[in-house]
N, C-alpha and C positions, 0 to 999 in steps of 0.2 A: 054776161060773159059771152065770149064770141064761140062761137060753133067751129070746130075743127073740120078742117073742108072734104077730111076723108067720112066724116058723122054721117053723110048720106049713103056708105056705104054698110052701115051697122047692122043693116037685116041680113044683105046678102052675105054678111061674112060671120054672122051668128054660130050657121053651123060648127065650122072653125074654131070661133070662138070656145063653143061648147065642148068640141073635142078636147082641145086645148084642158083646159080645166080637168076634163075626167083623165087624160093624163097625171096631168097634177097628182090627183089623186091616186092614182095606180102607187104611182111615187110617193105617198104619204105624205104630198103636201094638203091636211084636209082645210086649210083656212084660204085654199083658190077660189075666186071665182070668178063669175063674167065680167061685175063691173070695174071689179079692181082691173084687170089685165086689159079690159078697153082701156083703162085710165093710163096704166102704163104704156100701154100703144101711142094715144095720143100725146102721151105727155113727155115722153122719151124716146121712143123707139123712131116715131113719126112728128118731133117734135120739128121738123124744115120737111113741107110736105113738097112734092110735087105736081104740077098739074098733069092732068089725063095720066093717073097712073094705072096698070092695067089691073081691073081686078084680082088676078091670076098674079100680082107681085104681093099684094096685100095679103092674099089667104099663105104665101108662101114668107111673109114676115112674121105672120101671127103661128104658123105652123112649127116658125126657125126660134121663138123665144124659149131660151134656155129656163129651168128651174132657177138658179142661183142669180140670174138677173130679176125676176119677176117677186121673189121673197126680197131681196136688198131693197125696191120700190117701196114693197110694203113697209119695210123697215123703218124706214127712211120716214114716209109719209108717217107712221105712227109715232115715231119722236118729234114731229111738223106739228103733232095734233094737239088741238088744243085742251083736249082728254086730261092730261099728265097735270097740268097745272090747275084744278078742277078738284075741290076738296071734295071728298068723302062724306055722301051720307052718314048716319044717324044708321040707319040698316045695312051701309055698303060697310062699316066699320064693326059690325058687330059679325058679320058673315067672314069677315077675316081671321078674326081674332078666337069664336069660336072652335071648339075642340070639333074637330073629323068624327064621323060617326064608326066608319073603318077601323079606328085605331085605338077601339076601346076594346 
């Protein structure tokens, strides 16, 4: 798979990144994190990159991603997964079906 040509910017924009995420969570989104929201970066946000972009544009797109765009990703990607189609343990079927220990 080819390397996105902003990928050698991923240390310096970490910090960002990080922030990014514990926002998230302020906001009770608690399933954010770093690599999904690169993923989103590179794969939508900056999916037509351009060359010599300034650092300082990149932490200020990672800064600008809305909650309700960065959960629709996930969304999206999780119905892509090929999870769903993927039968059920022997142990993942019985963990289902199982009585809650709460509601005795």
């Amino acid at each position: 798979m080819e390397m996105h040509p902003y990928e050698r910017h991923y240390h310096k924009l970490l910090p960002a990144l990080v922030s990014k995420v514990e926002e998230f969570k302020l906001f009770q989104y608690e399933t954010a994190d770093v690599p999904t929201l690169w993923s989103y970066l590179t794969k939508k946000k900056w999916k037509t990159s351009e060359k010599d972009l300034a650092i300082s544009k990149l932490v200020a797109d990672v800064l600008s991603v809305k909650p309700g765009e960065y959960m629709n990703f996930r969304q999206v990607n999780a119905y892509k997964s090929p999870e769903w189609s993927e039968p059920l343990s022997d142990q993942e079927m019985s963990f289902l079906f199982e009585p809650r220990k709460d509601r005795e």
